[in-house]
C-alpha positions in Angstrom: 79.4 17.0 7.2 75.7 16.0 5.5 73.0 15.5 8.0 70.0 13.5 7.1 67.0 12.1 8.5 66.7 8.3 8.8 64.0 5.9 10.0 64.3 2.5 11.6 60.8 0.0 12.2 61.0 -2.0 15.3 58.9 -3.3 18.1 60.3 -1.1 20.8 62.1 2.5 21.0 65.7 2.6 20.3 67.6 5.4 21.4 71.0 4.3 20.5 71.3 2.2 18.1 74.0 -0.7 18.4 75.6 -2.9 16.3 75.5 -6.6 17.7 77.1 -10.1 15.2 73.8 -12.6 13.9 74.0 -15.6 12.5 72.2 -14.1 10.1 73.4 -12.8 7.0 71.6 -9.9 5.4 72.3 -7.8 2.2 74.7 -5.1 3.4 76.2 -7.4 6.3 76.1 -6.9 9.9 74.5 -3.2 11.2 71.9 -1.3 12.3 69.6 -0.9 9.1 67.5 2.3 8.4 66.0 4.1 5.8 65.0 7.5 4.3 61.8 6.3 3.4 59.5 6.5 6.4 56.7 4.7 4.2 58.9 2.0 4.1 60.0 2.3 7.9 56.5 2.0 8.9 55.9 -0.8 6.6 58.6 -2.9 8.9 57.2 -1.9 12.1 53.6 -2.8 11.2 55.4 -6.7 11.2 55.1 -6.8 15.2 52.0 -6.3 17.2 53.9 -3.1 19.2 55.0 -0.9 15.7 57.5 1.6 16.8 59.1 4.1 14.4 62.2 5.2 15.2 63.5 8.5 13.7 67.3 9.7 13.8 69.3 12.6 12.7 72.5 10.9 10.9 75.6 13.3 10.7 77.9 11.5 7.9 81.2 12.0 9.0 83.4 12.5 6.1 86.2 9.9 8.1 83.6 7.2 8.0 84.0 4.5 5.5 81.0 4.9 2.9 80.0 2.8 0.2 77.2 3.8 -1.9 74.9 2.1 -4.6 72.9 4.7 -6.7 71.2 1.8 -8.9 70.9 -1.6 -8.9 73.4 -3.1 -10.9 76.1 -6.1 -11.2 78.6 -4.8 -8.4 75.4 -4.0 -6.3 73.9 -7.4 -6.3 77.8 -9.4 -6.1 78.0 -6.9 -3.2 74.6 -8.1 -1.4 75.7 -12.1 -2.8 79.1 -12.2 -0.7 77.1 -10.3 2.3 74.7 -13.0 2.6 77.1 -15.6 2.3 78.8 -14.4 5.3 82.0 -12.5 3.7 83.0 -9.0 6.1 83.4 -5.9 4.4 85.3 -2.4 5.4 82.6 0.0 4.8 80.9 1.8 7.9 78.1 2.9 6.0 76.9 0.6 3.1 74.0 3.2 0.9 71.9 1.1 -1.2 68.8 -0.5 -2.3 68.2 -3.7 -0.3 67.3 -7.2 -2.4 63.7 -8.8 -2.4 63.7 -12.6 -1.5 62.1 -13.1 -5.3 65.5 -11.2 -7.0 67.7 -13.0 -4.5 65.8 -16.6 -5.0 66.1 -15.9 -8.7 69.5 -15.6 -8.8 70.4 -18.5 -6.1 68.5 -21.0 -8.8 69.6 -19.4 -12.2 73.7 -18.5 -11.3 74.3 -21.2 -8.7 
């Protein structure tokens, strides 16, 4: 089992993360979304007037359910399409660069 070190920007410390249905559809589906770049992590905090980083130690457990994306490519971005329009997935772990609004807006216009 791989241990890494993830980061999650909020308004308020979370010390267990939980997994709660939106109406809102976002690139990977529903979850608790982190990062290895803490840049980036602070970056989303800095949104709300109390930034919070939130740093966790992530064991992956080799029975979890993990799909990863190493590039950006054509399975990557149907992936993120049927995500955002609401289709469920089996993964526990979805690995991956997440999509701009300008990539995402592009390809609404251009494919659709």
């Amino acid at each position: 089992m791989g241990k890494m070190l993830v980061y999650h920007g909020s308004f308020k410390n979370i010390e267990t993360p939980k997994i709660h249905e939106s109406k809102h559809t976002k690139d990977f589906g529903p979850g608790f979304y982190c990062t290895v770049l803490r840049e980036q992590a602070e970056r989303w905090a800095k949104r709300y007037d109390t930034p919070i980083l939130n740093t966790y130690t992530l064991t992956l457990d080799e029975n979890l359910k993990i799909l990863e994306f190493k590039a950006m490519t054509e399975d990557w971005l149907d992936f993120i399409v049927q995500c955002r329009h609401g289709k469920p997935h089996t993964f526990d772990i979805v690995i991956g660069a997440m999509a701009n609004d300008q990539v995402f807006n592009y390809i609404s216009v251009h494919l659709w």
